[in-house]
C-alpha positions in Angstrom: 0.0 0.0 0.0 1.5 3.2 -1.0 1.3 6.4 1.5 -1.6 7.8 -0.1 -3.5 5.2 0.1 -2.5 4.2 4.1 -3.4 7.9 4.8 -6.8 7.7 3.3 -7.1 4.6 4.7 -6.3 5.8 8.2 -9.0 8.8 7.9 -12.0 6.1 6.5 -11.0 3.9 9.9 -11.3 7.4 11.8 -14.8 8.3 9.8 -16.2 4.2 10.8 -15.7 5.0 14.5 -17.0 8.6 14.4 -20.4 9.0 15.9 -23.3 10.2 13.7 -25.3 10.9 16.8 -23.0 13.1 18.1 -22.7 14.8 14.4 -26.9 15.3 14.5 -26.5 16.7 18.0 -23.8 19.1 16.7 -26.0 20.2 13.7 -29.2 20.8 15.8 -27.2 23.1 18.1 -25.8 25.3 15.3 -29.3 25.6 13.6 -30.8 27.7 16.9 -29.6 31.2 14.1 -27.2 31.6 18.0 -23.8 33.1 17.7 -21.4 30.5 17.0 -17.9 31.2 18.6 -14.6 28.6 17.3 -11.2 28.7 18.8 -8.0 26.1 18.6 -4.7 26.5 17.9 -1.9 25.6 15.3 -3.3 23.4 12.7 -6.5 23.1 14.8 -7.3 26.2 14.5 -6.9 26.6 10.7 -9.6 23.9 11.0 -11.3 25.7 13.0 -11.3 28.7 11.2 -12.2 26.8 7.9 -15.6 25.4 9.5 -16.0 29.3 10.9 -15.6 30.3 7.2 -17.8 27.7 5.7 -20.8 28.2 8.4 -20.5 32.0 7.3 -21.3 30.9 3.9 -24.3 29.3 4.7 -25.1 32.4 6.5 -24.6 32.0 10.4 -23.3 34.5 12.7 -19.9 32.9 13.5 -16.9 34.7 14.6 -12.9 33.6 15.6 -11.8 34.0 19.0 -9.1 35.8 19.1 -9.5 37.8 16.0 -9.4 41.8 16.6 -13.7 42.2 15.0 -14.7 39.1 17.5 -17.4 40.6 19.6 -17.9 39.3 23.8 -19.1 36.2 24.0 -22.5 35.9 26.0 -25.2 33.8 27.6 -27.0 31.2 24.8 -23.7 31.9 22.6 -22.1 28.5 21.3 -18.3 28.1 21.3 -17.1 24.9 19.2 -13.4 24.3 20.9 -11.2 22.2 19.0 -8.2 20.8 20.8 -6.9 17.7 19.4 -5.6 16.7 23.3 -8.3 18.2 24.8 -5.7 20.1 27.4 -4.2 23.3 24.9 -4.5 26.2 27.4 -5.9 28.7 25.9 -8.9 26.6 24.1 -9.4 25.4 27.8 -9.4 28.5 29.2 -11.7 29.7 27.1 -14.4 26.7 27.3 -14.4 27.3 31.0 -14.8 31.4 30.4 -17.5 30.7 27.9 -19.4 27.5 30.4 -19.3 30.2 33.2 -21.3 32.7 30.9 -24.3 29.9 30.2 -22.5 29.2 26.7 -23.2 25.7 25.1 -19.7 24.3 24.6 -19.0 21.7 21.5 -15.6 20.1 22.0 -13.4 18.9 19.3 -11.2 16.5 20.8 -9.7 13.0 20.6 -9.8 12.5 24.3 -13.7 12.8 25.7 -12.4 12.6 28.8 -9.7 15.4 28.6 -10.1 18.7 30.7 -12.1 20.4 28.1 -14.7 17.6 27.7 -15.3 18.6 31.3 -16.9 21.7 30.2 -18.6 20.3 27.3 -22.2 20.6 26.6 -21.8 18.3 23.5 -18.5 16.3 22.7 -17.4 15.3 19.2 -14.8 12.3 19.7 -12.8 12.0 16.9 -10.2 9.1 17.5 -8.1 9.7 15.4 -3.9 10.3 16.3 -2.5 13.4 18.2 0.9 14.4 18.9 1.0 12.4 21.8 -0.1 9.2 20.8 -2.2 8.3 22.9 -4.1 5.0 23.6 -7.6 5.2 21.8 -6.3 6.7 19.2 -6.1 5.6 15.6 -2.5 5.1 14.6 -1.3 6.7 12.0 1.9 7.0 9.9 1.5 11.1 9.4 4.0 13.1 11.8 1.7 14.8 14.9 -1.5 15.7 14.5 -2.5 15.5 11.3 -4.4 12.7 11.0 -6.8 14.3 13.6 -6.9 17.8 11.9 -7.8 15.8 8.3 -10.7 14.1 10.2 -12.2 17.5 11.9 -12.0 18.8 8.4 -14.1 16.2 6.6 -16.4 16.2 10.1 -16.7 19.9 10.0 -17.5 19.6 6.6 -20.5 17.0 6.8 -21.7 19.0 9.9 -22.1 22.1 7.7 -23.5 19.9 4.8 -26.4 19.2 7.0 -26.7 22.6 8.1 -26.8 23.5 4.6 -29.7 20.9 4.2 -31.6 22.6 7.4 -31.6 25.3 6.7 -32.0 24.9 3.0 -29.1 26.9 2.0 -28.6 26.3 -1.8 -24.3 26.0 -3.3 -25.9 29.3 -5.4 -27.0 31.0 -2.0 -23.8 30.1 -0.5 -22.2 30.9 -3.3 -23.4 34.9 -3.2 -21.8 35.1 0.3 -18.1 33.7 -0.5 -15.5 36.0 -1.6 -15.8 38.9 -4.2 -12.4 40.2 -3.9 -10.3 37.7 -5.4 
């Protein structure tokens, strides 16, 4: 088997243990029209950012932590926190900021039982590899993390296919909302 084909292997393995339940869950939180909030860091958070992007398309109200137009976060807000571990600082941090304000919390993590499943209203498990290798997690030949951040991608990306069906949010509707300056 050649590398391509072990890494696509390694994500379908990742995608067979994934919880559709957990997905449905997800998608019935983010269809409320609340404020969605997403934070992570490194490669994470370009995940992160590209599901913030892609729910903006389909017209939420979704904003990056961290970046300088973010508005406060505030009671009945959702924050989705990706943290591959489950134990980066600051995406920690700011699930337990966000839980004290009434937020609903969705964690992103391959570890439901790390520190920022604690504060987790919903939890998407995604068992797929992490830096630190930890048992649970589905081996993978790719250096660090990145066989989880391929497998939040596709997840994000199913999660805001069924938004699109909700909410019945056309490619030519979400098409008028995507970039006019490139």
């Amino acid at each position: 088997m050649n590398q391509l084909e072990t890494i696509l292997s390694e994500i379908e393995t990742v995608m067979k243990r994934s919880s559709l339940q957990q997905i449905e869950l997800i998608v019935s939180e983010l269809i409320k029209d609340q404020r969605i909030f997403v934070i992570g860091e490194g490669r994470s958070g370009l995940m992160a950012k590209s599901f913030a992007m892609r729910l903006m398309h389909l017209g939420a109200e979704v904003y990056v932590v961290g970046e300088t137009i973010t508005p406060s976060i505030s009671e009945n807000d959702i924050l989705v926190a990706v943290s591959g571990s489950g134990t980066t600082k600051n995406v920690v941090w700011t699930a337990e900021k966000a839980n004290s304000l009434g937020c609903t919390i969705i964690a992103v993590t391959a570890d439901a039982k790390a520190q920022l499943a604690g504060f987790a209203s919903h939890i998407l498990h995604v068992p797929a590899a992490t830096k630190y290798r930890k048992e649970g997690e589905q081996p993978t030949i790719q250096p660090l993390g990145s066989l989880f951040d391929q497998c939040v991608h596709i997840l994000f990306d199913s999660i805001c296919l069924q938004y699109a069906e909700k909410k019945k949010i056309s490619n030519e509707k979400a098409f008028k909302k995507h970039s006019n300056m490139e």
